[in-house]
C-alpha positions as CSV (number, residue, x, y, z in Angstrom):
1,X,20.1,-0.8,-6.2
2,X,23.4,-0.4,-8.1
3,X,23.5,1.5,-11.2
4,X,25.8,0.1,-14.6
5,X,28.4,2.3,-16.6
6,X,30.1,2.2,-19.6
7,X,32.8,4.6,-19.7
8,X,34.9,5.7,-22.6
9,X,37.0,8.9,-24.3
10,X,39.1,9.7,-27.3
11,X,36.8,8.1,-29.6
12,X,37.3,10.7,-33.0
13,X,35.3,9.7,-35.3
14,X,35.9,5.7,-35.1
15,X,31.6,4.4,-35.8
16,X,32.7,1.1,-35.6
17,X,34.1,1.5,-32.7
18,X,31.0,3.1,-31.3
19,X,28.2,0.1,-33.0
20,X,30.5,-2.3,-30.8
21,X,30.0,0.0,-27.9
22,X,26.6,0.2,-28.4
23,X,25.9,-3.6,-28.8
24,X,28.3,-4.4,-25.6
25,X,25.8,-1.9,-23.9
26,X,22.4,-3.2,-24.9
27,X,24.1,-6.8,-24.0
28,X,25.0,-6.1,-20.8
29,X,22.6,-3.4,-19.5
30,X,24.2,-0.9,-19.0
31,X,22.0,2.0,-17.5
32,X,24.7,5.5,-18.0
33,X,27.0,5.8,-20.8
34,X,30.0,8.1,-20.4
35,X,31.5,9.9,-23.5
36,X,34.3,11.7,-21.8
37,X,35.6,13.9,-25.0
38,X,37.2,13.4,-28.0
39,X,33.9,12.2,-29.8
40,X,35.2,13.7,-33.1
41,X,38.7,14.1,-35.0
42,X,38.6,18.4,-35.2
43,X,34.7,18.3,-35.6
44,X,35.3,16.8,-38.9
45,X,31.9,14.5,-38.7
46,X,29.1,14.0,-35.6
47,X,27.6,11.3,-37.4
48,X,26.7,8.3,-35.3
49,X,28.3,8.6,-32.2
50,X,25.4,8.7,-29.9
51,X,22.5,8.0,-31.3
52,X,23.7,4.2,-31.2
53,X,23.5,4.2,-27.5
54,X,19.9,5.5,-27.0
55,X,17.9,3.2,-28.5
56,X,17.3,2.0,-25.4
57,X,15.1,4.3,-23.9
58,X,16.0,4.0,-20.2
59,X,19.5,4.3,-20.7
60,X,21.0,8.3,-20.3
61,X,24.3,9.2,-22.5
62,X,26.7,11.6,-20.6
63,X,28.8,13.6,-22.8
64,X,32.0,16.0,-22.1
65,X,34.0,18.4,-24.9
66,X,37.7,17.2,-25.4
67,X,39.7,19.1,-27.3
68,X,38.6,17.9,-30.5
69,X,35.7,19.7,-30.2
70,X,33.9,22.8,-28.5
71,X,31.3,22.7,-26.2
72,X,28.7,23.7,-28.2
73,X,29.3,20.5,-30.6
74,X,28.7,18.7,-27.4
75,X,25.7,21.1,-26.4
76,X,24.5,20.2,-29.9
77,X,24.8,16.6,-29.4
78,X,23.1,17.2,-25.8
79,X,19.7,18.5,-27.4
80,X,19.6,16.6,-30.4
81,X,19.3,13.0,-28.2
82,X,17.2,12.3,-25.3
83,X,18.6,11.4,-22.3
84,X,21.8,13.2,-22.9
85,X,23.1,15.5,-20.9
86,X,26.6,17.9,-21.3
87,X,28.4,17.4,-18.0
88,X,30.8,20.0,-18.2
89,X,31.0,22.2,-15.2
90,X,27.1,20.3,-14.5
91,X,26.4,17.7,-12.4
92,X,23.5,14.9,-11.9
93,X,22.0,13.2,-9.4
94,X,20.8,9.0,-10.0
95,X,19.8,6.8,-7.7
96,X,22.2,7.7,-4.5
97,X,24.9,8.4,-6.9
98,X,26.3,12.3,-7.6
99,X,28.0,12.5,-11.0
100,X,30.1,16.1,-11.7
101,X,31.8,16.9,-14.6
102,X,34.9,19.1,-16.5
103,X,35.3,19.2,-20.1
104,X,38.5,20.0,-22.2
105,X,41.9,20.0,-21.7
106,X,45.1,22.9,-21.9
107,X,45.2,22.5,-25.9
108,X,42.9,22.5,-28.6
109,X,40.3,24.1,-29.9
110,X,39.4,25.8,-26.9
111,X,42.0,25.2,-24.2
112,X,40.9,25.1,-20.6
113,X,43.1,26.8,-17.7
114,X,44.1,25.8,-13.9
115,X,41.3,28.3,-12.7
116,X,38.9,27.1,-15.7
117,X,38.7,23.2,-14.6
118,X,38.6,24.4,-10.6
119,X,35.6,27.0,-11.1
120,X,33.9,24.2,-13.4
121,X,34.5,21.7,-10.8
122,X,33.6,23.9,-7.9
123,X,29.9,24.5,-9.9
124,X,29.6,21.2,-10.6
125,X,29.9,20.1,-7.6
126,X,28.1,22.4,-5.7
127,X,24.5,20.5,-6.2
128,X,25.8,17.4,-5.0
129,X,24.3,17.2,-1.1
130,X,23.7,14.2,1.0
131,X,24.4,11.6,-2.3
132,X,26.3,8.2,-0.6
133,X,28.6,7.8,-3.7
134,X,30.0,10.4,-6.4
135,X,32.0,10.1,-9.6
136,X,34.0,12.6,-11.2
137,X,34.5,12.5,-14.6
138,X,36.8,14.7,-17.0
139,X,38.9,14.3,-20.1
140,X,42.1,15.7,-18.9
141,X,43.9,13.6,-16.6
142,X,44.4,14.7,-12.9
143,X,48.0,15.7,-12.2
144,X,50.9,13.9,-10.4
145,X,49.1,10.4,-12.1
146,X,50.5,7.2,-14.3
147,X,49.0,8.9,-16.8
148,X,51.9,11.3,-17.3
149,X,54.5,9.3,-18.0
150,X,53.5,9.6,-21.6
151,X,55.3,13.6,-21.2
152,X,51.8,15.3,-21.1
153,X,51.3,16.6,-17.3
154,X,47.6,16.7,-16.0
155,X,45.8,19.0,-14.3
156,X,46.3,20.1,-11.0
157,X,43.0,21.6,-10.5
158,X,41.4,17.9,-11.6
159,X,43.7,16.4,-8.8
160,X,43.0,18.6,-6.4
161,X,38.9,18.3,-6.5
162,X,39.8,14.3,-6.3
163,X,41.1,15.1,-3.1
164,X,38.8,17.3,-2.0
165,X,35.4,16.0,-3.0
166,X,36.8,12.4,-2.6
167,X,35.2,10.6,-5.7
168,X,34.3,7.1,-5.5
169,X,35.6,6.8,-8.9
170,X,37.1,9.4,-11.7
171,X,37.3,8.8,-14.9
172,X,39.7,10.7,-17.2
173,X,41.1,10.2,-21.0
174,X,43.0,12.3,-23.2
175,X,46.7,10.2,-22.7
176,X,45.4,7.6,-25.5
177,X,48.7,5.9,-24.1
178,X,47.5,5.5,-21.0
179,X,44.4,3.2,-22.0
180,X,43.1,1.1,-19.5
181,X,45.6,2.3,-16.6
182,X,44.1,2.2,-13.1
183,X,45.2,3.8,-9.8
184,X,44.0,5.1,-6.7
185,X,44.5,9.2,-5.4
186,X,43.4,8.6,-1.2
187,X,39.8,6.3,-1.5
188,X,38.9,7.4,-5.1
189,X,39.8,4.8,-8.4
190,X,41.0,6.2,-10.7
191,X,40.7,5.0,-14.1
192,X,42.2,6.5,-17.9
193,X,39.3,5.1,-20.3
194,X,40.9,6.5,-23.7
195,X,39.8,4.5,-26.1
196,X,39.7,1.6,-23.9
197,X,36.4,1.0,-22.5
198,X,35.1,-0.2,-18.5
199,X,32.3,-1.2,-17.2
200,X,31.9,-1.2,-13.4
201,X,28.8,-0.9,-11.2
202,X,28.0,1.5,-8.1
């Protein structure tokens, strides 16, 4: 049984954005959607940005802080909506697939460090035994990535639970330049989803 995602960051604020999100999901069944920060522009409104997505009961909404917002916007978010979870420094278990999580980034409204995103990682990851597939997701990119070439480096501690853990898949954001870029760090894909949406089964 494989499982469907829709995976996106660096959203801030845009609805519309999120009602053709939402309709691309109902359309193609998709079973987990991934938020992976930046919901908001500086918290300024929370209006509609996941309560499009659940209307469909069996789908789950996975959410992660940027820094845009704090995580207790996102915890907010979490218990207002069913089937939502925070994933920062938490991780899931569906189907046969693990899914671990690190909010934030190293600016903003509460700015993450090296030891902060390896100890959230380390956590998160912790739950995840005998699972045949994992995906990591974040909203700082890992370090050493294409995703720097916009001047902004990424996190070392990101890149180093890739290789570690060994991901199927990561999914980052937060380099809103680096939309839609795709790589790979040893087995795991690697794949920037700010403000550009994927879909992709596991």
């Amino acid at each position: 049984m494989t499982t469907k995602f829709l995976a996106i960051s660096d959203i801030h604020g845009d609805t519309s954005l999120i009602k053709r999100l939402a309709e691309k999901a109902e359309n193609e069944k998709i079973d987990i959607v991934i938020l992976a920060g930046d919901l908001t522009w500086m918290e300024r409104s929370i209006e509609n940005l996941v309560g499009p997505f659940i209307k469909n009961k069996n789908r789950k909404v996975l959410l992660l802080h940027g820094n845009h917002e704090s995580i207790a916007t996102i915890n907010f978010l979490s218990e207002m909506y069913p089937d939502t979870k925070n994933m920062h420094a938490y991780s899931i278990k569906h189907n046969n697939i693990g899914i671990f999580g690190v909010g934030g980034a190293d600016l903003g409204k509460e700015p993450m460090s090296e030891k902060n995103f390896a100890d959230a990682l380390e956590k998160a990851h912790a739950y995840l035994k005998n699972v045949e597939k994992k995906i990591l997701i974040s909203h700082m990119h890992p370090s050493n990535t294409n995703s720097e070439f916009s001047g902004f480096p990424g996190s070392t501690s990101i890149r180093d639970a890739i290789e570690r853990f060994q991901p199927d898949i990561a999914i980052c954001g937060h380099i809103h330049e680096a939309s839609g870029i795709e790589e790979t760090i040893g087995k795991t894909r690697v794949i920037n989803v700010s403000r550009k949406e994927v879909v992709f089964e596991i």
